[in-house]
C-alpha positions in Angstrom: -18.9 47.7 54.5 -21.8 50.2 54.7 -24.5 47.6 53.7 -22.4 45.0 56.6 -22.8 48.0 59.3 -26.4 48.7 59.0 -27.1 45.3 59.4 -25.7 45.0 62.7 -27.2 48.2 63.9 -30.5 46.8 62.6 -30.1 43.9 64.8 -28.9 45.7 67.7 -31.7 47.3 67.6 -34.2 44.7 67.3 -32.4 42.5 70.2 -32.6 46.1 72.6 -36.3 46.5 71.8 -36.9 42.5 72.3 -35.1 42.5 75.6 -36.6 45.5 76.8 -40.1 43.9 75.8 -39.3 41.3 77.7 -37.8 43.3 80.4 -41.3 44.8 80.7 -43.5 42.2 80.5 -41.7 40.0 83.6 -41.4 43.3 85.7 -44.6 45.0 85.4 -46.8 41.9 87.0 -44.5 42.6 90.0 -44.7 46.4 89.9 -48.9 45.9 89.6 -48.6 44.1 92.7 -46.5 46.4 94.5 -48.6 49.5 93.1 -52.1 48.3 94.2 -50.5 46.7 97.9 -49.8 50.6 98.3 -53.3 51.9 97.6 -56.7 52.0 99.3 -58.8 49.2 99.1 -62.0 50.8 97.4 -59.8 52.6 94.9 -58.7 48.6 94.2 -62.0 47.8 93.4 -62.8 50.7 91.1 -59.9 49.7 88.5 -57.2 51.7 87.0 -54.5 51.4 89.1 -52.1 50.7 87.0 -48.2 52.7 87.4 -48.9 54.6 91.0 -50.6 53.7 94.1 -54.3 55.7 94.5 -54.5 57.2 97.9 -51.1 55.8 99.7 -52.2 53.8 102.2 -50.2 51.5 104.7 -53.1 49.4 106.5 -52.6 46.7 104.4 -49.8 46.0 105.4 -50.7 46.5 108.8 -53.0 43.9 108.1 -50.9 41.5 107.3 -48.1 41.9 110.2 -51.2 41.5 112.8 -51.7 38.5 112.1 -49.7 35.7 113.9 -49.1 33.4 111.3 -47.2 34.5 108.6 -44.5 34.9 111.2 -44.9 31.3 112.4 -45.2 30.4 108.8 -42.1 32.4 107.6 -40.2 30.9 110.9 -40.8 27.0 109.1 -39.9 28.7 106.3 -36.4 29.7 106.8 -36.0 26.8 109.2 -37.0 24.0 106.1 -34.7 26.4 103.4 -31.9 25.8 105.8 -32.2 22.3 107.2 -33.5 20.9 103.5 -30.7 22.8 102.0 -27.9 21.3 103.9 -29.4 18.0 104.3 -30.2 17.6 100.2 -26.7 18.9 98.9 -24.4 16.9 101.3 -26.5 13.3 100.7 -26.6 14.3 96.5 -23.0 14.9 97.0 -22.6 11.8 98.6 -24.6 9.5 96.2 -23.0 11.5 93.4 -19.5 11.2 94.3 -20.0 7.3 94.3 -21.7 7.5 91.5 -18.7 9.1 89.4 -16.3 5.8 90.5 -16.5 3.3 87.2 -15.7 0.7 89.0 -19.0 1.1 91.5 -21.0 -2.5 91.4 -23.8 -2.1 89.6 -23.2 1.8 88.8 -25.2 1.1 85.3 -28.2 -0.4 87.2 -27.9 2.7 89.2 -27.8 5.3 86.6 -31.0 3.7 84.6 -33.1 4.0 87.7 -31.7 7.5 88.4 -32.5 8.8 84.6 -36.1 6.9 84.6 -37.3 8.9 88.5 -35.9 12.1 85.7 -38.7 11.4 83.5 -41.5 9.6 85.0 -43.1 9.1 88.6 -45.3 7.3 90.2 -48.2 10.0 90.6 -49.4 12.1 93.1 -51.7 9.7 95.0 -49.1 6.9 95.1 -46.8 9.2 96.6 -49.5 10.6 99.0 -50.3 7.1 100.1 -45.8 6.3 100.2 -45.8 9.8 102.5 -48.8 8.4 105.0 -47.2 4.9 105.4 -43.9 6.4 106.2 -45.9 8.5 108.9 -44.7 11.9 107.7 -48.1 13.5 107.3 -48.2 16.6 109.3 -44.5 16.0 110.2 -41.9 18.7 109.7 -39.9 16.0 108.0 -42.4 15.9 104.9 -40.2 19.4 103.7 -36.7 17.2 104.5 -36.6 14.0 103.5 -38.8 13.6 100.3 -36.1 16.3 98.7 -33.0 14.8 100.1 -32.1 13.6 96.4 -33.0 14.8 93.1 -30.9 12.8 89.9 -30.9 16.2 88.2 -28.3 17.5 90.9 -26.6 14.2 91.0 -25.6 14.4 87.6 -23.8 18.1 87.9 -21.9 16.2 91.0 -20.9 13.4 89.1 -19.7 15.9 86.1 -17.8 17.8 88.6 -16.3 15.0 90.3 -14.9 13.1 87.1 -13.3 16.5 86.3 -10.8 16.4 89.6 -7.4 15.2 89.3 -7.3 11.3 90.0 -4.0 12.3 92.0 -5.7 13.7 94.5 -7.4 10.8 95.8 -4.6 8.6 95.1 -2.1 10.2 97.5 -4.7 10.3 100.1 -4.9 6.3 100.3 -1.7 6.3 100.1 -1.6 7.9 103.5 -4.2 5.6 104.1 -7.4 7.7 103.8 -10.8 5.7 103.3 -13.0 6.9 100.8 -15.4 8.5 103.5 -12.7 10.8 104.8 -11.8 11.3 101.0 -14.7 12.9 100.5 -15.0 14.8 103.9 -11.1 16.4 103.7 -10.5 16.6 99.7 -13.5 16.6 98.1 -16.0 18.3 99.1 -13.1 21.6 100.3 -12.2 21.6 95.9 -15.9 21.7 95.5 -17.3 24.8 96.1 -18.8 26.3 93.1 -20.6 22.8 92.3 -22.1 22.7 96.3 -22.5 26.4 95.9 -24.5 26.0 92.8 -26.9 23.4 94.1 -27.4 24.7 97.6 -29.0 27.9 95.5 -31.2 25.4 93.8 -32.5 23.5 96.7 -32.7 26.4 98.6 -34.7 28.6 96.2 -36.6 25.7 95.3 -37.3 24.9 99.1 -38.5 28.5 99.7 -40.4 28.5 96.7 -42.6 25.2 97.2 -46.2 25.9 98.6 -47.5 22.2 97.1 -46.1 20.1 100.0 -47.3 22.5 102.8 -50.9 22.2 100.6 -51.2 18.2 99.9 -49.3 17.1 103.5 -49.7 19.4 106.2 -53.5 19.0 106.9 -54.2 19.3 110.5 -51.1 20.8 112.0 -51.3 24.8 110.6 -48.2 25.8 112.8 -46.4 23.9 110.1 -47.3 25.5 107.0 -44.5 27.3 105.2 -45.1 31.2 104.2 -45.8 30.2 100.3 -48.8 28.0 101.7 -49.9 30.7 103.7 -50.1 33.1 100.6 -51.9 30.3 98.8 -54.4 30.2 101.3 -54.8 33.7 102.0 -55.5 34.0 98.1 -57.8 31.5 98.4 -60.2 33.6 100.2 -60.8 32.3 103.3 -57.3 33.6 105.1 -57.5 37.0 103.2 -61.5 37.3 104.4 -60.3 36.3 108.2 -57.8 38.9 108.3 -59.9 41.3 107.1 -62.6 40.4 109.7 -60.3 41.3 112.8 -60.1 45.0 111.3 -61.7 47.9 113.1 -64.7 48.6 111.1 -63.6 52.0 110.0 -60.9 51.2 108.3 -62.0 47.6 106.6 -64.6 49.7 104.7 -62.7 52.2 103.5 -58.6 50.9 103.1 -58.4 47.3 103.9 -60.6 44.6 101.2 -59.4 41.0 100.6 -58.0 42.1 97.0 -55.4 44.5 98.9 -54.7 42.0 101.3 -53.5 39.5 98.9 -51.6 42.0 96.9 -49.8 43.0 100.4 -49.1 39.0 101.3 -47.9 38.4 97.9 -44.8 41.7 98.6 -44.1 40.5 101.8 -43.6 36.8 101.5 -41.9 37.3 98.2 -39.6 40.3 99.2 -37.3 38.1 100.7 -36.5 35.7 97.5 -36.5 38.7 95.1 -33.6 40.8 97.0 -31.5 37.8 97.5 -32.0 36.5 94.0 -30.4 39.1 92.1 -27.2 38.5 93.6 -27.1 35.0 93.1 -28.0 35.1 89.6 -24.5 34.3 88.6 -24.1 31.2 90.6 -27.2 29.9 88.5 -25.6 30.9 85.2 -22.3 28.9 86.4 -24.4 26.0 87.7 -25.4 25.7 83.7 -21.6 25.3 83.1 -20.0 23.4 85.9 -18.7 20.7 84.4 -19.6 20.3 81.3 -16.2 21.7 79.9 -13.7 19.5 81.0 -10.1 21.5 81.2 
């Protein structure tokens, strides 16, 4: 019994110290960040900042709120999130829910094409050429329409649908209910944690994506989304533009590129990280929805 109980404090141990390794090593990128955002800009350059800002400073940040874009660029942000969000869960819903019927025509057919897109894809100049022919280059529509369906989400749908009671459904065309105000009235009012779930995805995933603004927004700037504007501003030329338009005083001494970027990368992921926490659970239960039938 003695032999049995050190051998589970042993491996409590060992699981404490793993997670706490782990703990530190996703954390402490973030708290660098944060840390040298806070400190001078020749005290960045000099090294060895590494657990507490060297000589406060706040101008970075000032910095960054001067300029006009990140607020035009966090505006298409939360507007795409939103828009994309709603648009991609209720047309996977949708799809998905007439995916779950068995008696769809050609459901099969369906399902191979859907599982195929999963694993393979036409490449990124195909798809660049697909975007330009369908005129959505430099459109706002390039952040809608390209993500209104992903297979992935389907398929939590369709698990999620099978698992309601046929009943339900029944009784409504019995009171002669179509299958469009099926979904509208019964089925999508049951399925909150599943649109919950997937509206966390798209929308994390839509604040989170800095490619599209990159590849298809080329001419029209106003459009770029904030995670394009941090890529360009650590890039160089943004970071080196905003630096420019500082009085002279303080871009020698506080303000450098390097604490620029630092600064951008806080303030257009500060958002993201406070929300995420609390949504944490609706991820763990997006693993699960479904896949138990009961």
């Amino acid at each position: 019994m003695k032999k049995r109980l050190k051998k589970v404090k042993l491996f409590d141990v060992i699981n404490v110290l793993l997670m706490v390794a782990i703990c530190f090593l996703m954390i402490y990128p973030i708290w660098y960040v944060v840390v040298n955002s806070f400190s001078e800009g020749t005290e960045v350059l000099k090294g060895g900042i590494y657990w507490w800002p060297r000589n406060f400073c706040l101008e970075n940040y000032s910095a960054v709120f001067k300029n006009k874009e990140i607020y035009t660029a966090f505006g298409i942000t939360v507007l795409k999130t939103v828009v994309g969000t709603v648009t991609s869960v209720l047309f996977t819903a949708m799809v998905a829910y007439g995916l779950s019927k068995s008696y769809l025509v050609g459901r099969k057919i369906f399902m191979v094409m859907g599982i195929v897109t999963m694993f393979f894809s036409g490449g990124l100049i195909p798809y660049f050429l697909l975007i330009k022919q369908l005129g959505m280059l430099d459109s706002f529509w390039v952040y809608i329409i390209p993500a209104l369906f992903g297979f992935y989400n389907a398929i939590i749908f369709m698990t999620f649908f099978k698992n309601i009671p046929v009943e339900l459904e029944e009784s409504a065309k019995i009171d002669g209910a179509n299958d469009f105000v099926i979904f509208l009235k019964i089925i999508l009012p049951v399925s909150g944690p599943v649109l919950a779930t997937i509206a966390l995805f798209n929308g994390v995933g839509q604040w989170n994506d800095y490619f599209t603004g990159v590849i298809y927004i080329t001419n029209e700037q106003w459009l770029i989304p904030i995670q394009t504007f941090l890529y360009k501003v650590i890039s160089e030329s943004s970071s080196a533009r905003i630096v420019a338009n500082m009085p002279a005083s303080v871009r020698n001494s506080m303000v450098t590129s390097t604490t620029i970027k630092y600064a951008t990368m806080v303030v257009t992921t500060f958002p993201i990280v406070c929300v995420y926490p609390f949504l944490q659970k609706y991820f763990v239960q997006g693993i699960m929805v479904g896949s138990v039938k009961g």
